[in-house]
Residue frames relative to the residue before (quaternion, step in Angstrom):
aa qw qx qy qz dx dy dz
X 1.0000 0.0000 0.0000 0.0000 0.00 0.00 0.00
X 0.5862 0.6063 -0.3568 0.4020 3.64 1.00 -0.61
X 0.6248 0.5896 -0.3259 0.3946 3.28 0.87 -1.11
X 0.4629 0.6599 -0.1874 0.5614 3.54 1.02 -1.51
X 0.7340 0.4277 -0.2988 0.4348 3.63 -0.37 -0.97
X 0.7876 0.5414 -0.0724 0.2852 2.89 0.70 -1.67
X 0.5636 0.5352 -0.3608 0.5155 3.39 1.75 -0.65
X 0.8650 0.3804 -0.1606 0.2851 2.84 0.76 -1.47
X 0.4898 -0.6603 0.4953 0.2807 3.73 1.55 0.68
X 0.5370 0.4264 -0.5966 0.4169 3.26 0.07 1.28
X 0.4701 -0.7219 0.4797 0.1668 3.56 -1.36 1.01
X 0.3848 -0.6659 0.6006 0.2185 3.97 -0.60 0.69
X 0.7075 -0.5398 0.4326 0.1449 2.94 -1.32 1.18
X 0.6679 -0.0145 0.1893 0.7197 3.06 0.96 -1.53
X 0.2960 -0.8902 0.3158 0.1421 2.95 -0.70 1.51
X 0.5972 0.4736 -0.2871 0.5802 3.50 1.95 0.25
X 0.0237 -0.8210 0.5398 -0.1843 3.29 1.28 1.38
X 0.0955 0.8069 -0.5741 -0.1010 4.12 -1.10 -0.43
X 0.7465 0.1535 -0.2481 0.5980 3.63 0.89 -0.16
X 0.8172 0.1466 0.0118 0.5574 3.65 0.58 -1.09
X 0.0645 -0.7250 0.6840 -0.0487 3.37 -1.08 1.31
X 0.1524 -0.4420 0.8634 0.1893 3.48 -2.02 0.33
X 0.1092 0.5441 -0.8318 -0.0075 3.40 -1.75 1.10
X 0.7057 -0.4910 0.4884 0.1496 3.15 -2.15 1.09
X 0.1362 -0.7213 0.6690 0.1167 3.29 -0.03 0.92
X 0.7312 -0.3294 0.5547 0.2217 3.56 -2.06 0.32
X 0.5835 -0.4707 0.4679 0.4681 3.99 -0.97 0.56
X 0.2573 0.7431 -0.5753 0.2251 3.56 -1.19 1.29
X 0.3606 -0.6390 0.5926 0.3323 3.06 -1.02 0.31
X 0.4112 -0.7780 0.4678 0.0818 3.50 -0.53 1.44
X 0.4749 0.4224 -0.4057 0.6568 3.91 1.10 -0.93
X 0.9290 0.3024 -0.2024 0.0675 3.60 -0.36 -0.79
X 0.5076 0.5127 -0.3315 0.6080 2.59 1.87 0.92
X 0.5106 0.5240 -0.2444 0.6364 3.54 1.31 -0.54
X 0.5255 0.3064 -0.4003 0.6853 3.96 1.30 0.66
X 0.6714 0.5379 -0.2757 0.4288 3.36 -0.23 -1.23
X 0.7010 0.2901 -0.2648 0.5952 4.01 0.73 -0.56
X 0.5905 0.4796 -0.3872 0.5210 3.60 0.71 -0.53
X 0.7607 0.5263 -0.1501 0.3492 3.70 0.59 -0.90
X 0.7866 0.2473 0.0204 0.5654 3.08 0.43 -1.51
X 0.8084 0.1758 -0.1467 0.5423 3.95 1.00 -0.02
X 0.2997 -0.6037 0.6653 0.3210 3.83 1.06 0.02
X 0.5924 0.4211 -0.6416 0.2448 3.61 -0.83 0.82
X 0.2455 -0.6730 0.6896 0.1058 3.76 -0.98 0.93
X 0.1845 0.4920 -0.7692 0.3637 3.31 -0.86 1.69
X 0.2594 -0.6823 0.6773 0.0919 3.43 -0.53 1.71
X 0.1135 -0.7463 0.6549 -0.0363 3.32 -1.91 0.61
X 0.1746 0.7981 -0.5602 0.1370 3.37 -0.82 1.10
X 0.6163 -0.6285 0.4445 0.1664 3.51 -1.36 -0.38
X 0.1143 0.8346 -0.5287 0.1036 3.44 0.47 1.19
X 0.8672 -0.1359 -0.1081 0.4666 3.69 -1.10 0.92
X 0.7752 -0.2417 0.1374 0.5672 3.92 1.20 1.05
X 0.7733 0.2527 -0.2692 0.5155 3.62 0.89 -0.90
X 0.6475 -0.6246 0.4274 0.0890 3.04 -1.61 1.05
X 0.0016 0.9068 -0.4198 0.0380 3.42 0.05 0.66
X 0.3049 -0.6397 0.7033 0.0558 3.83 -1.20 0.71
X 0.0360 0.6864 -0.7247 -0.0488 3.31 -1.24 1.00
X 0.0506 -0.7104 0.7017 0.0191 3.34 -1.62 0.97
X 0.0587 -0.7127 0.6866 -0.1310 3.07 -0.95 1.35
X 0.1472 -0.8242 0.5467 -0.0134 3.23 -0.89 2.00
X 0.1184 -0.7834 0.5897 0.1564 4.02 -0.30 1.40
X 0.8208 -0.3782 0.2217 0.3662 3.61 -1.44 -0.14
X 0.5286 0.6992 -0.2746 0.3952 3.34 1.47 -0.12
X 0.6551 0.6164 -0.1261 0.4183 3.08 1.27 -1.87
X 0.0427 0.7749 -0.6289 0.0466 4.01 -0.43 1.09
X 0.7446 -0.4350 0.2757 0.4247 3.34 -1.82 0.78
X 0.8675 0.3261 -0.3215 0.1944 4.13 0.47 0.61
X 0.2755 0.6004 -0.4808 0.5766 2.28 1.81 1.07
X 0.7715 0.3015 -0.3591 0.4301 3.84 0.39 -0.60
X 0.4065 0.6012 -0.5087 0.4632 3.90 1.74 0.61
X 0.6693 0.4958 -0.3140 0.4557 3.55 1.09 -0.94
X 0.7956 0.3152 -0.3597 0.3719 3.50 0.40 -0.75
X 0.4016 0.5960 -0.5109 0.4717 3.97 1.54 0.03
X 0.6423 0.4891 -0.3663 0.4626 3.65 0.66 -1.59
X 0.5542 0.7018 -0.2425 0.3763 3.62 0.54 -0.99
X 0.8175 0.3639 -0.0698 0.4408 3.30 0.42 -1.51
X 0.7465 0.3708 -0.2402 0.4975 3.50 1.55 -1.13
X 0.5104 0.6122 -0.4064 0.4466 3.35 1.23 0.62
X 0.8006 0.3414 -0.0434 0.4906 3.55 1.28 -1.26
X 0.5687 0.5457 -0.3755 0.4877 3.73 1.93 0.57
């Protein structure tokens, strides 16, 4: 999941995250991208607004493998 983060230049809530992160997404409309992945890519990575700064949680369970987090990078650098 670091790696991911890292392409895409987005900052972790907490930077000693390991299963579940909130990273700061860029100015967005957060409802309307948190569709737009639900929609247009089936990926559930809920998104909202907490004290002004947009945010993206990703929360990886035992299922979840290195291409699912290729889809939701591919996913994200298509729709920021």
């Amino acid at each position: 999941m670091r790696a991911s983060v890292e392409r895409l230049g987005l900052v972790p809530v907490d930077p000693d995250f390991v299963q579940m992160v909130a990273l700061e997404l860029p100015q967005c409309d957060p409802d309307e991208l948190w569709r737009r992945l639900s929609e247009e890519h089936r990926i559930e990575a809920p998104c909202w607004t907490w004290n002004d700064r947009p945010l993206l949680r990703i929360s990886v369970a035992a299922y979840n493998d290195e291409g699912d987090l290729r889809r939701l990078e591919a996913a994200l650098e298509s729709l920021l």
